[in-house]
C-alpha positions as CSV (number, residue, x, y, z in Angstrom):
1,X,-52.9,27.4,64.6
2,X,-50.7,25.0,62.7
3,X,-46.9,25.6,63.2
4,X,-44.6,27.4,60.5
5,X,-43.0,24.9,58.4
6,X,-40.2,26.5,55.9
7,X,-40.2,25.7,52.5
8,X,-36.8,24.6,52.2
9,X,-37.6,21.8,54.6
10,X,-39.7,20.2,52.3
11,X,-36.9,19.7,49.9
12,X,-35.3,17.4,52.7
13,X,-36.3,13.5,52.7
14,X,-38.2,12.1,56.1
15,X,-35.1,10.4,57.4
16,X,-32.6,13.6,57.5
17,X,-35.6,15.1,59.3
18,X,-36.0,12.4,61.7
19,X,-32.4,12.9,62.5
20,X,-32.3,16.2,63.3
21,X,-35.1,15.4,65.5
22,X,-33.3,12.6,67.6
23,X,-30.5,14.5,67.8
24,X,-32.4,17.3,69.2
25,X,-34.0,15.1,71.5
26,X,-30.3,13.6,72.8
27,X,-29.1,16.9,73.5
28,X,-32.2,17.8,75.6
29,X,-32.2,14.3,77.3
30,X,-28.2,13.9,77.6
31,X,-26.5,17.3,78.5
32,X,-23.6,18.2,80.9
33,X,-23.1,21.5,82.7
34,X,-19.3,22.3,83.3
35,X,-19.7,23.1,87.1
36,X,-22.4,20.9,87.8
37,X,-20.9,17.8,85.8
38,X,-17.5,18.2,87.0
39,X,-16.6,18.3,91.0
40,X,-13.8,20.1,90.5
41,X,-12.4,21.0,94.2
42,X,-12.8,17.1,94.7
43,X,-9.8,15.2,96.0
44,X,-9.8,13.1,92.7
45,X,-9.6,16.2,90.7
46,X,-6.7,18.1,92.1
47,X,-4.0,19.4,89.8
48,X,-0.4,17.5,90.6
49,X,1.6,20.0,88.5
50,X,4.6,16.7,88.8
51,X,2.2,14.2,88.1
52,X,4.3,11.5,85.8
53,X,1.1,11.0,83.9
54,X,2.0,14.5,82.2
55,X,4.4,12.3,79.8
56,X,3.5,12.4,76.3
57,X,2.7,8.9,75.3
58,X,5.0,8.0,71.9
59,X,2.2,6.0,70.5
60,X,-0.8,9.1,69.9
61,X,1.5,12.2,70.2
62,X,4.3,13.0,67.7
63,X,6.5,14.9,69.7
64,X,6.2,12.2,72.5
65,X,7.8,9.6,69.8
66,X,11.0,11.5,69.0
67,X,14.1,10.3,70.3
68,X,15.0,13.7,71.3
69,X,11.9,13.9,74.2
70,X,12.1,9.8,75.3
71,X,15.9,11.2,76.3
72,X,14.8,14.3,78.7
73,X,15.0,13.8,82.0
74,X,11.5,13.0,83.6
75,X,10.7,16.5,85.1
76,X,11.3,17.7,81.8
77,X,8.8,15.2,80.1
78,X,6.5,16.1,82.5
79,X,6.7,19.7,82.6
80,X,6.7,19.9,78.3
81,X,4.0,17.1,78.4
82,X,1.7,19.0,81.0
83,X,1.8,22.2,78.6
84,X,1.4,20.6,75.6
85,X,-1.9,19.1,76.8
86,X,-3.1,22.7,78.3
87,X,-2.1,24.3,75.2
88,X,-4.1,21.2,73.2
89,X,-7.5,22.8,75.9
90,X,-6.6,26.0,75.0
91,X,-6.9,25.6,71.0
92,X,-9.8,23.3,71.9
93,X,-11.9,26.2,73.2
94,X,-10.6,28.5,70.6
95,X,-11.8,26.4,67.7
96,X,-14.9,25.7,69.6
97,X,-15.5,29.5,69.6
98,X,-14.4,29.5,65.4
99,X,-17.2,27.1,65.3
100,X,-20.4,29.3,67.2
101,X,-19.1,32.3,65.2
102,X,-19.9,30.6,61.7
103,X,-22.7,28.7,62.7
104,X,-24.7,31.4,64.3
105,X,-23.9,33.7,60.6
106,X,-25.8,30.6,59.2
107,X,-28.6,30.4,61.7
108,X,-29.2,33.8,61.4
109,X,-30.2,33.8,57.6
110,X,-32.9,30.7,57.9
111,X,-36.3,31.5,57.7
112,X,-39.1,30.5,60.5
113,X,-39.9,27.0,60.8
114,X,-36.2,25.8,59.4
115,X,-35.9,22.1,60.1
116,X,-31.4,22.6,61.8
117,X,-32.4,25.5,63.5
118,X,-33.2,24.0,66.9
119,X,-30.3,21.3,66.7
120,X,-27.7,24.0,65.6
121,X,-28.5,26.0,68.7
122,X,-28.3,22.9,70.7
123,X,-25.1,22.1,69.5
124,X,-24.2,25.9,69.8
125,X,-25.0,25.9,73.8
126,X,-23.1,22.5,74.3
127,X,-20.1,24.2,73.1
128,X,-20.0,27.5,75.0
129,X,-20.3,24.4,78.0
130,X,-17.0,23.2,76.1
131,X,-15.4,26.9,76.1
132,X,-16.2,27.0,80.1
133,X,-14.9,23.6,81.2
134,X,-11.6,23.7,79.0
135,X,-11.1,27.1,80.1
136,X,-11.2,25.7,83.6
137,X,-9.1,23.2,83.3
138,X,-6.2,25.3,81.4
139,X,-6.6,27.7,84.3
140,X,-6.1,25.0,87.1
141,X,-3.3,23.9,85.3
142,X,-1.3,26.6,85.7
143,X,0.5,27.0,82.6
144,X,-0.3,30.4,80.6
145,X,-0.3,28.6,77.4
146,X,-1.2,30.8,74.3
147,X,-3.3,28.7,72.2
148,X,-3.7,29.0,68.3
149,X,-0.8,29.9,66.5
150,X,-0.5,33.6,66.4
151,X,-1.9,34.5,62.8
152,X,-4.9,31.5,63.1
153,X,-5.9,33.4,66.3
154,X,-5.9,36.9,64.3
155,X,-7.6,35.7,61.5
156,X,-10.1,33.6,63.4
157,X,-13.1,35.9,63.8
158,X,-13.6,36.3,60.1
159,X,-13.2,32.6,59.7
160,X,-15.7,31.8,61.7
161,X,-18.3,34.5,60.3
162,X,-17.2,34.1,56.4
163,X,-17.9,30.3,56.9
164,X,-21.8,31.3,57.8
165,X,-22.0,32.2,54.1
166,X,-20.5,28.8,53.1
167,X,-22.9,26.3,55.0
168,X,-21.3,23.1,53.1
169,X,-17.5,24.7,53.4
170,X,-18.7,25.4,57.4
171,X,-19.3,22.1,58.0
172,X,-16.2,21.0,56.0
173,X,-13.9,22.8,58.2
174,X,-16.1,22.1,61.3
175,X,-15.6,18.4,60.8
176,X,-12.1,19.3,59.8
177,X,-11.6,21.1,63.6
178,X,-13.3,18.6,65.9
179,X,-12.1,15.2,63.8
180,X,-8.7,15.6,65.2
181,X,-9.7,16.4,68.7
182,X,-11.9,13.6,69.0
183,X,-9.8,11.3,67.6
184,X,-6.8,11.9,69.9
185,X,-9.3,11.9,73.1
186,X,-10.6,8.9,72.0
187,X,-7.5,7.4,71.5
188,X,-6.3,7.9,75.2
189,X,-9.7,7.0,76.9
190,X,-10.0,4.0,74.7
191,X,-6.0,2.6,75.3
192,X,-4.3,1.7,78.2
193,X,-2.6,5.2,78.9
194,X,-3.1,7.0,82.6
195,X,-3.9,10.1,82.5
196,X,-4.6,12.6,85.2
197,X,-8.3,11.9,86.7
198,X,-9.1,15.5,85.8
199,X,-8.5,15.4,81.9
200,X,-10.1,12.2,81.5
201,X,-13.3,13.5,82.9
202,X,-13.4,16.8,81.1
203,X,-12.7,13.8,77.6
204,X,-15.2,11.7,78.6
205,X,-17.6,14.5,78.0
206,X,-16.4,16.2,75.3
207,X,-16.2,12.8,73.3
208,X,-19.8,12.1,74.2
209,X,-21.3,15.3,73.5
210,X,-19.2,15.6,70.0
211,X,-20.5,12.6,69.2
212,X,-24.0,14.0,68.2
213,X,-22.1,17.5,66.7
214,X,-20.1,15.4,64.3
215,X,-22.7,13.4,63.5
216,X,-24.9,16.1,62.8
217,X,-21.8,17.5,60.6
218,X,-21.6,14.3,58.3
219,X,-25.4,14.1,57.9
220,X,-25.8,17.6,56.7
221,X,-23.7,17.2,54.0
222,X,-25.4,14.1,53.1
223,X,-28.4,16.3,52.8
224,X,-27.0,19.4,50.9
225,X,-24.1,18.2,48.3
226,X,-26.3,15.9,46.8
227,X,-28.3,18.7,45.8
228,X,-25.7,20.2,44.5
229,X,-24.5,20.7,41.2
230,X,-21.3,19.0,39.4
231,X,-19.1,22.5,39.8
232,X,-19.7,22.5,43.1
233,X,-19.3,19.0,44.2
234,X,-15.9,19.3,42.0
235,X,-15.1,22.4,44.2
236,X,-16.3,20.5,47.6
237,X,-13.9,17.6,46.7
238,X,-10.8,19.8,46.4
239,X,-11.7,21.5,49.3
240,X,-12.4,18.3,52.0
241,X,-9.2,17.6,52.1
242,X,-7.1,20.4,52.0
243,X,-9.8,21.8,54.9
244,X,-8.5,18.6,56.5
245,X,-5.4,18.8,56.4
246,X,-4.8,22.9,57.1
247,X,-7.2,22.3,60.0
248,X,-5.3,19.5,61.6
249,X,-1.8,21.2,61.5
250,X,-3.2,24.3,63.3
251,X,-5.2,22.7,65.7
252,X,-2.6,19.2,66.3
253,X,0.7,21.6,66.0
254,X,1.8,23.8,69.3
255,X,3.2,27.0,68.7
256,X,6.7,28.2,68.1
257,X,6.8,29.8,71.0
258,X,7.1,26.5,72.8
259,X,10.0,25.7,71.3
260,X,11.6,28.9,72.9
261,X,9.7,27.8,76.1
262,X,11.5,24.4,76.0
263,X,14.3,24.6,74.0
264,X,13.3,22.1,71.7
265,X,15.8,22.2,68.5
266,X,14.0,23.0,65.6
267,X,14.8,20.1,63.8
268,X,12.7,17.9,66.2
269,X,10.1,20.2,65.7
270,X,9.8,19.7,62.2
271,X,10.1,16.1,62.4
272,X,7.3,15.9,65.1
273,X,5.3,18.1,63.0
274,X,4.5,16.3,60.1
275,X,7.9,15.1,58.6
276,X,8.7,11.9,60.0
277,X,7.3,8.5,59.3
278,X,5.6,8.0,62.8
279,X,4.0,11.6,63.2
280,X,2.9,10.8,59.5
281,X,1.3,8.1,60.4
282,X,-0.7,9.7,63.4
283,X,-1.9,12.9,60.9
284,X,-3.4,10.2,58.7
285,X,-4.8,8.1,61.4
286,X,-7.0,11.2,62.6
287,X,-8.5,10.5,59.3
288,X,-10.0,7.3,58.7
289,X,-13.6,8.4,59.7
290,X,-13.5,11.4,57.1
291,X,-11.9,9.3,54.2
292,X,-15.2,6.9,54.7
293,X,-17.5,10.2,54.8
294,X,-16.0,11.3,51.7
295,X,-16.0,8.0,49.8
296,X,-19.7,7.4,50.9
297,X,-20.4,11.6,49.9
298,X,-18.7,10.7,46.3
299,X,-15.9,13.3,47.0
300,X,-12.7,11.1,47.0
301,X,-12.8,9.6,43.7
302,X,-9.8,8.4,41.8
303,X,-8.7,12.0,39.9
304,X,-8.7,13.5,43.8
305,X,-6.7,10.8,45.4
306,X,-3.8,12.1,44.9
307,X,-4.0,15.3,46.7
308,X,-5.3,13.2,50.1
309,X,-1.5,11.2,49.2
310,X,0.0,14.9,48.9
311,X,-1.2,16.0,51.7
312,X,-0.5,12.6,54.1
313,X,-3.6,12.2,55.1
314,X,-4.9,9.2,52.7
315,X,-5.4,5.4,53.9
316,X,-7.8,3.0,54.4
317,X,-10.9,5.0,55.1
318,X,-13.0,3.4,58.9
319,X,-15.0,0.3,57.9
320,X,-17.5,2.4,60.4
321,X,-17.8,5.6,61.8
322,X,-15.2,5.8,65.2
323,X,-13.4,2.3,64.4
324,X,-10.3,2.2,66.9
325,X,-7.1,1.7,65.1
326,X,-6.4,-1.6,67.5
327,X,-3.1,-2.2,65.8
328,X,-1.6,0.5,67.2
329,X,-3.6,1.5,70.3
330,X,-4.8,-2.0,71.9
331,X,-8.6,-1.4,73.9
332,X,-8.7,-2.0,77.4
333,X,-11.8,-3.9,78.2
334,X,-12.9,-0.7,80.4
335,X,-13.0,1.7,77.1
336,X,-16.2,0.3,75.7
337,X,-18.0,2.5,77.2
338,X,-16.6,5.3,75.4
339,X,-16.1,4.2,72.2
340,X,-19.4,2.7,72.0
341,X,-20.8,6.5,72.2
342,X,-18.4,7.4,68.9
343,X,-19.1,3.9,66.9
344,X,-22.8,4.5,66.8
345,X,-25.2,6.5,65.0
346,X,-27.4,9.5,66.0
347,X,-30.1,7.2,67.0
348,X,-27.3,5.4,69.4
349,X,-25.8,8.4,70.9
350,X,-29.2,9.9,71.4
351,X,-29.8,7.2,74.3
352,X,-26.1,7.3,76.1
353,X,-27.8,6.7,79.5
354,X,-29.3,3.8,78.4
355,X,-26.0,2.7,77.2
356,X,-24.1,3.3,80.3
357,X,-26.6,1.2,82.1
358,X,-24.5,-1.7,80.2
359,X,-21.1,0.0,80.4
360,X,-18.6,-1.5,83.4
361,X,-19.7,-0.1,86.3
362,X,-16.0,3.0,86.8
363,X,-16.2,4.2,83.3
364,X,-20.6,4.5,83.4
365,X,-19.5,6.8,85.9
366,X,-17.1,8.6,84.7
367,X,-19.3,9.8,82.1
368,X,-22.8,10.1,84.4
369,X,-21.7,11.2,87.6
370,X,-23.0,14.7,88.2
């Protein structure tokens, strides 16, 4: 007996079909278990709650460039550092779980045979994996860090479901959520920054496996807005980047509550979050991937520009998909490895073992030890 094929994937050309295939096939040959991927009661992996590589680094975090944190004493740079990145975990796992909710409401309508159904639930098990390792790690760091910001956390149930009814505004805000994220991991495994050998694992596989989800992210909206019509696409243009921009404040911006926590004057917080030049600067620089997608989806043409310039969160759009911005991060020779997973395409970061084979030797393993 011939297997069901739905008729809506017949309306889909051969090569969005192929890639949903190989990036079906990636997550079944590439996948990472949070306890068996991660050793975490080895030596290497032990929690120094005074580790000087806690300090926020001025050139990727916004708080970390204001004058008012390079003047703190060290144990207080590591101590707000250490819970800022914890708190970073937390809303990780929390978006991730924003994310399951609305893409399970949209799985749940397709019919037998649908062509994302398989990769969807792929992507869906690789991020309850997400949920569990960042949960571990937020819990061996010791800080009882909230999370989301009080009404995002509230609301974020309905979010999640109401964007199953929405599948190109899902997958607006998804890319909205894990852009961000991936860009600020990448950022620190690509650079010369230390950080503790615990958080650079958990990154190194987060960044790879997001590498399939956001590409899957991109090329499904390839697929649907070009079908389309012009009200919609008008409606999907306004909506990119103010999904962008809301996205990135709740995810990038700690809670108030930390500024009770570390007495941090509220003027500083404002200016780390988004007022001054630098921190400016580093919302639009988590950008440069999604300003490309949009030129190349037709939804950043010249009438909508000037929201993206309201907003701060216009530039030069990536020349290609997970370009490094090397003038203000420089790439250690080492980082290859990882951003080569980001730079490529589905059929790429379907084959990250055969990739590794060519990484340098410490960073293959980061990435592939077991």
């Amino acid at each position: 007996m011939a297997p069901v094929t739905a008729t809506r994937s017949r309306i889909f050309d051969d090569e969005y079909l192929a890639k949903l295939a190989t990036l079906s096939e990636g997550s079944v040959r590439v996948r990472f278990d949070p306890f068996l991927s991660i050793d975490w009661d080895a030596p290497e992996f032990a929690i120094d709650p005074d580790d000087p590589r806690w300090v926020l680094d001025p050139r990727i975090d916004p708080l970390g460039a204001t004058a008012w944190y390079r003047a703190l004493p060290l144990q207080r740079r590591i101590d707000i550092g250490r819970w800022r990145q914890a708190n970073a975990i937390k809303v990780g796992l929390a978006f991730e779980s924003v994310l399951i909710r609305g893409m399970m409401q949209y799985l749940v309508k397709m019919p037998n045979g649908a062509p994302e159904f398989r990769y969807c639930l792929h992507e869906m098990t690789e991020e309850c994996n997400h949920i569990q390792m960042f949960q571990q790690l937020v819990n061996r760091l010791g800080d009882d860090v909230p999370g989301m910001r009080k009404w995002f956390r509230r609301l974020s149930p309905y979010i999640g479901v109401l964007g199953g009814y929405a599948p190109a505004g899902l997958f607006i805000g998804i890319l909205a959520g894990e852009e961000p994220i991936d860009h600020y991991q990448k950022a620190l495994l690509r650079s010369d920054i230390d950080v503790p050998p615990a958080v650079e694992r958990v990154m190194a596989i987060h960044v790879a496996e997001e590498a399939r989800h956001i590409s899957f992210a991109g090329e499904f909206l390839h697929a649907h807005l070009t079908r389309m019509g012009a009200f919609q696409r008008t409606v999907a243009a306004i909506v990119f980047p103010l999904a962008m921009r809301w996205l990135a404040g709740e995810i990038m911006t700690p809670p108030r509550s930390m500024m009770a926590e570390f007495d941090i004057p509220r003027a500083v917080y404002r200016q780390a979050f988004w007022r001054s030049p630098q921190s400016r600067r580093i919302l639009a620089g988590y950008f440069g991937d999604m300003r490309r997608l949009a030129d190349d989806l037709g939804l950043r043409k010249r009438w909508v520009r000037p929201l993206w310039k309201a907003l701060h969160i216009d530039g030069t759009p990536s020349r290609h998909r997970g370009e490094p911005e090397r003038a203000v991060i420089p790439m250690s020779r080492e980082a290859v490895s990882h951003s080569v997973i980001r730079d490529a395409g589905p059929e790429v970061v379907a084959t990250v073992p055969e990739m590794m084979t060519s990484a340098s030797p410490d960073s293959a393993s980061r990435l592939a030890a077991g």
